[in-house]
N, CA, C and O of each residue as an XYZ file, in Angstrom:
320
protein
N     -50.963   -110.738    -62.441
C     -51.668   -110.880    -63.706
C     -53.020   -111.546    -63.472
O     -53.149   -112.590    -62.832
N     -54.151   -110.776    -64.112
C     -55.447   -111.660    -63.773
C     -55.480   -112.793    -64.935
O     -56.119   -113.778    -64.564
N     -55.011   -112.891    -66.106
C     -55.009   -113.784    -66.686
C     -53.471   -114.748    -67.060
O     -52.476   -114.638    -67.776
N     -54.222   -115.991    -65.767
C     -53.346   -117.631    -65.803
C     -53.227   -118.059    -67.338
O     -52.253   -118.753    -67.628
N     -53.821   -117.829    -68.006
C     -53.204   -118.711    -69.676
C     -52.017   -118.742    -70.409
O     -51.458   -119.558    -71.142
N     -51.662   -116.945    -69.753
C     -50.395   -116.901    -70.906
C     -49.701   -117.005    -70.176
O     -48.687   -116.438    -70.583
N     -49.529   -117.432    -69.175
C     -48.532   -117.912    -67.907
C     -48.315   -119.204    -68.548
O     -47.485   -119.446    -69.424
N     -49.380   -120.228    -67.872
C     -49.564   -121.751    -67.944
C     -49.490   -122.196    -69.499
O     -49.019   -123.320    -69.674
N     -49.937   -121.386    -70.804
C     -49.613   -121.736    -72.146
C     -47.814   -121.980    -72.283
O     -47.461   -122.972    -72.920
N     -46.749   -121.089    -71.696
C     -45.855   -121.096    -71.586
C     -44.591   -122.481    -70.902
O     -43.473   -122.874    -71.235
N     -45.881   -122.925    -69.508
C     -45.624   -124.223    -68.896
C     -45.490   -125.365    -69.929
O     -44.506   -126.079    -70.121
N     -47.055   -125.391    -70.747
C     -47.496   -126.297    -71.619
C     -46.600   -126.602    -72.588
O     -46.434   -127.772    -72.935
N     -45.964   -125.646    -73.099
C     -45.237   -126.202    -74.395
C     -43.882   -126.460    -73.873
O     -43.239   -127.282    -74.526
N     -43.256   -125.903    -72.761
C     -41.856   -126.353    -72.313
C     -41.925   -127.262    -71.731
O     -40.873   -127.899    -71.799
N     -43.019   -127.934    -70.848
C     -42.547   -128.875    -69.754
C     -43.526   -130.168    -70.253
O     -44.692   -130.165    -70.647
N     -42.632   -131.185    -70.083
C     -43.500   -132.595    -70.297
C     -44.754   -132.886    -68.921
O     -45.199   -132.024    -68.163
N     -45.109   -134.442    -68.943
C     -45.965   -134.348    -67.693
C     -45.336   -134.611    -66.363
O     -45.976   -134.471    -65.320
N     -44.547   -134.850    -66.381
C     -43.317   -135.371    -65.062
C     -42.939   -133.657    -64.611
O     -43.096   -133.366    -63.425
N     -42.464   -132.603    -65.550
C     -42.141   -131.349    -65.599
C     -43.477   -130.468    -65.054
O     -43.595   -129.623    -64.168
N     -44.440   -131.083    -66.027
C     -45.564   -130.024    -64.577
C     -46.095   -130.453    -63.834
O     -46.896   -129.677    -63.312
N     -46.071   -131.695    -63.335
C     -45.768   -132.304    -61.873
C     -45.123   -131.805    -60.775
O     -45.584   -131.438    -59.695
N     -43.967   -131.838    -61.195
C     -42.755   -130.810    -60.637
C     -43.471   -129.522    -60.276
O     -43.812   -129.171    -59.147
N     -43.647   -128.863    -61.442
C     -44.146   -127.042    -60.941
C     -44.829   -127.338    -59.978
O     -44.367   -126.971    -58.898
N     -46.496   -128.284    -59.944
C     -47.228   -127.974    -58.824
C     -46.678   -128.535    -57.488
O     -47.181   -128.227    -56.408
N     -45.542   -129.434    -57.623
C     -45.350   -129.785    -56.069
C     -44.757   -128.680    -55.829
O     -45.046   -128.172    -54.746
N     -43.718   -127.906    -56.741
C     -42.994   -126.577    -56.170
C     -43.682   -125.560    -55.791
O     -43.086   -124.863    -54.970
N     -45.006   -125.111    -56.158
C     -45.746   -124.351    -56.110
C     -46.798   -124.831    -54.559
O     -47.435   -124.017    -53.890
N     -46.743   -125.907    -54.371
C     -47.648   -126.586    -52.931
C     -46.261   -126.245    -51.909
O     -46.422   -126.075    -50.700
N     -45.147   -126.183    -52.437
C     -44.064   -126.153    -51.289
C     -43.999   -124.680    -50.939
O     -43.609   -124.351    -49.819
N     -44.341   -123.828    -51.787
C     -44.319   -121.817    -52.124
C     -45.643   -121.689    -51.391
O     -45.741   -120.582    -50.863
N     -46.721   -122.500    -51.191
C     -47.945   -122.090    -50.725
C     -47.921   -122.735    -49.285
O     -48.895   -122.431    -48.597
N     -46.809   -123.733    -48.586
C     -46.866   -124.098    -47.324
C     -45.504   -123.626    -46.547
O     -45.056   -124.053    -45.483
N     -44.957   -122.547    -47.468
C     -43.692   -121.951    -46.847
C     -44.223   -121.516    -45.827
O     -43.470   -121.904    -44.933
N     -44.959   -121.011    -45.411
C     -45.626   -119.758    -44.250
C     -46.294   -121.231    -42.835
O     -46.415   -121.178    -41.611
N     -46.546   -122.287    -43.805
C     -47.058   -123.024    -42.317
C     -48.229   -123.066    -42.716
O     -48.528   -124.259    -42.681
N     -49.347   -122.311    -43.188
C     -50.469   -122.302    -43.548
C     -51.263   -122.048    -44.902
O     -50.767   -121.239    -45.686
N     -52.103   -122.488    -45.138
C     -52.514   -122.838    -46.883
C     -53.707   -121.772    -46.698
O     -54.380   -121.795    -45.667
N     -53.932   -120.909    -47.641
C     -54.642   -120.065    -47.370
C     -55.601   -120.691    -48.751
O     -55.177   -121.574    -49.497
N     -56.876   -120.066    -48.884
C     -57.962   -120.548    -49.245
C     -57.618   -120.015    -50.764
O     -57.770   -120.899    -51.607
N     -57.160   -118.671    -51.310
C     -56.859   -118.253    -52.770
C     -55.617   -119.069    -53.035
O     -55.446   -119.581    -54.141
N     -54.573   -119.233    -51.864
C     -53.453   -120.100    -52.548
C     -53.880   -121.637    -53.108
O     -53.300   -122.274    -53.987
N     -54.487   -121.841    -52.711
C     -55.335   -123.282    -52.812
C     -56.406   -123.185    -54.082
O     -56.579   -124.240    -54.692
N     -57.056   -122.148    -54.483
C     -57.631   -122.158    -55.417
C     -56.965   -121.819    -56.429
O     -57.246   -122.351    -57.503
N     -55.866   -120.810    -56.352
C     -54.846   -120.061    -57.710
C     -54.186   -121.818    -58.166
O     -54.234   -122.022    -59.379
N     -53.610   -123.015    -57.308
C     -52.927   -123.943    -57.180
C     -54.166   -124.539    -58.067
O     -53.807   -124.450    -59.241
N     -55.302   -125.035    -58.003
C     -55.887   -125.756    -58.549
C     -56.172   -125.216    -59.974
O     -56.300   -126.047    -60.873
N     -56.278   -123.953    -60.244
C     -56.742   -123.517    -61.591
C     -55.362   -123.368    -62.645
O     -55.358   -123.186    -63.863
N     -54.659   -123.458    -62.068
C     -53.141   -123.399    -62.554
C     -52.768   -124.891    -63.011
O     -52.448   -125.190    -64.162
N     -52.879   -125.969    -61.700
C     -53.231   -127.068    -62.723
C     -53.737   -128.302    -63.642
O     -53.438   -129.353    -64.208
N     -54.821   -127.270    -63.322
C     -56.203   -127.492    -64.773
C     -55.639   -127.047    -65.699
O     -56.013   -127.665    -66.696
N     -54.676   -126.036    -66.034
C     -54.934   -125.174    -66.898
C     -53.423   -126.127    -68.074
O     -53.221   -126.186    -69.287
N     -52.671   -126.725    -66.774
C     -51.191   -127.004    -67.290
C     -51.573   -128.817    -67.309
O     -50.690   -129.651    -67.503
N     -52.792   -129.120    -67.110
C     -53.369   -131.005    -67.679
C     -52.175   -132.011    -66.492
O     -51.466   -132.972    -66.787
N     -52.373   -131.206    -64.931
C     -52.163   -132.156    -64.117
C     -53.552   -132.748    -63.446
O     -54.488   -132.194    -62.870
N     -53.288   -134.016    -63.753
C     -54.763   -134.490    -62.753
C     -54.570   -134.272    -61.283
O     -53.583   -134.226    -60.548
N     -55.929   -134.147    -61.108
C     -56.443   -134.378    -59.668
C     -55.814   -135.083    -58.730
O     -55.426   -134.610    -57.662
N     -55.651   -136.576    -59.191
C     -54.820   -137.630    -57.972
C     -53.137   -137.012    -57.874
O     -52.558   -137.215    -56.806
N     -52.492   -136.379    -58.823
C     -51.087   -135.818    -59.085
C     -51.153   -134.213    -58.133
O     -50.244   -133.821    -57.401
N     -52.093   -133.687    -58.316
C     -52.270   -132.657    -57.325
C     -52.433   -132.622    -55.723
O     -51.987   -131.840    -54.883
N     -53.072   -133.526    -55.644
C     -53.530   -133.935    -54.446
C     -52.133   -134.443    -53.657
O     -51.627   -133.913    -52.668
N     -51.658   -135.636    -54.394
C     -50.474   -136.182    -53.520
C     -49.651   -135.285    -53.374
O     -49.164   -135.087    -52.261
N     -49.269   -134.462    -54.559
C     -48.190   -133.138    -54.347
C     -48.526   -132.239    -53.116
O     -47.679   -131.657    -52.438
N     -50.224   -132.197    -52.867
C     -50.141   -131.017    -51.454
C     -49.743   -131.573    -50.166
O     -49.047   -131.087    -49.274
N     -50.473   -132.958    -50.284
C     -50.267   -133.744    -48.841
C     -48.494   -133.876    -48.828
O     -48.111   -133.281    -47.821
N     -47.568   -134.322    -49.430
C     -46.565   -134.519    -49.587
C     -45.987   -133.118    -48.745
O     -45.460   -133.181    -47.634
N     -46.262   -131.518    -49.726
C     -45.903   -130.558    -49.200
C     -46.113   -130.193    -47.352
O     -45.355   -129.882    -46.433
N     -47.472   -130.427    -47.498
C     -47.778   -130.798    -45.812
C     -47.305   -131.313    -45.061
O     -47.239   -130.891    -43.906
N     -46.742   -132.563    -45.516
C     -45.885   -133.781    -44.616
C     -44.926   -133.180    -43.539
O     -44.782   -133.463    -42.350
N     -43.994   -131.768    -44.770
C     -42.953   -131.376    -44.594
C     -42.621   -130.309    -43.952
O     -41.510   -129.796    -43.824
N     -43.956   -129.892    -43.422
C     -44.316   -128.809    -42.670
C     -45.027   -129.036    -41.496
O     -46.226   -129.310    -41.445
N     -43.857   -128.852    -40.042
C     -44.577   -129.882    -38.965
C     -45.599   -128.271    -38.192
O     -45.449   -127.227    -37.558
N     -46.087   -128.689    -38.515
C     -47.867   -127.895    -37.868
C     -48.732   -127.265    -39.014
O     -49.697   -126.512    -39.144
N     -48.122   -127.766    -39.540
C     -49.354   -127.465    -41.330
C     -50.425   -126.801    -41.174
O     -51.048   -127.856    -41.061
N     -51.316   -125.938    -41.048
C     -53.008   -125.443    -40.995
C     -52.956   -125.256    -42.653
O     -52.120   -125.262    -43.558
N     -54.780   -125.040    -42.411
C     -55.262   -125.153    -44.079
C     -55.733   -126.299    -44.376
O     -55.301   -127.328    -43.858
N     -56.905   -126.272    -45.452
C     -56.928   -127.738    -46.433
C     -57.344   -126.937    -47.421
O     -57.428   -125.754    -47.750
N     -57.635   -128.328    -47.863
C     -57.927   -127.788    -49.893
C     -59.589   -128.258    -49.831
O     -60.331   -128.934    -49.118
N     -59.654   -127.270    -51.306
C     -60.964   -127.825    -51.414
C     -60.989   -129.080    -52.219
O     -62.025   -129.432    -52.782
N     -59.892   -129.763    -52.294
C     -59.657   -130.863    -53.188
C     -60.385   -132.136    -52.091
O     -60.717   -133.253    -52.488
N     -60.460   -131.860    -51.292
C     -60.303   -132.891    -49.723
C     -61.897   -132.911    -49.004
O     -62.093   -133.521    -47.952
């Protein structure tokens, strides 16, 4: 789908802020399954949640976290 709204509008009204916390660490764990963070997974991840009112510092720890857990990690964000 090229349009994230009626996706993430759907997040918004079901999930509190602890709940879309959750999505993006699950979604940093779906984008470091492979070992490597590719540059659209990293940008689809950030506009997704802007869109669902996770901050920046909540995003951030969620990728490094995902990274942790992945021993040879490649990739960064443009968050970094």
């Amino acid at each position: 789908a090229i349009d994230l709204y009626a996706f993430t509008s759907v997040l918004n009204r079901h999930l509190d802020e602890a709940g879309r916390i959750e999505f993006i660490r699950l979604l940093w764990e779906l984008c470091y399954a492979d070992g490597e963070l590719h540059e659209l997974e990293d940008n689809t991840l950030w506009r997704v949640a802007e869109l669902i009112g996770v901050e920046r510092r909540d995003r951030i720890l969620a990728r490094q976290e995902a990274a942790k857990r992945v021993p040879g990690a490649t990739g960064s964000s443009s968050d970094e």
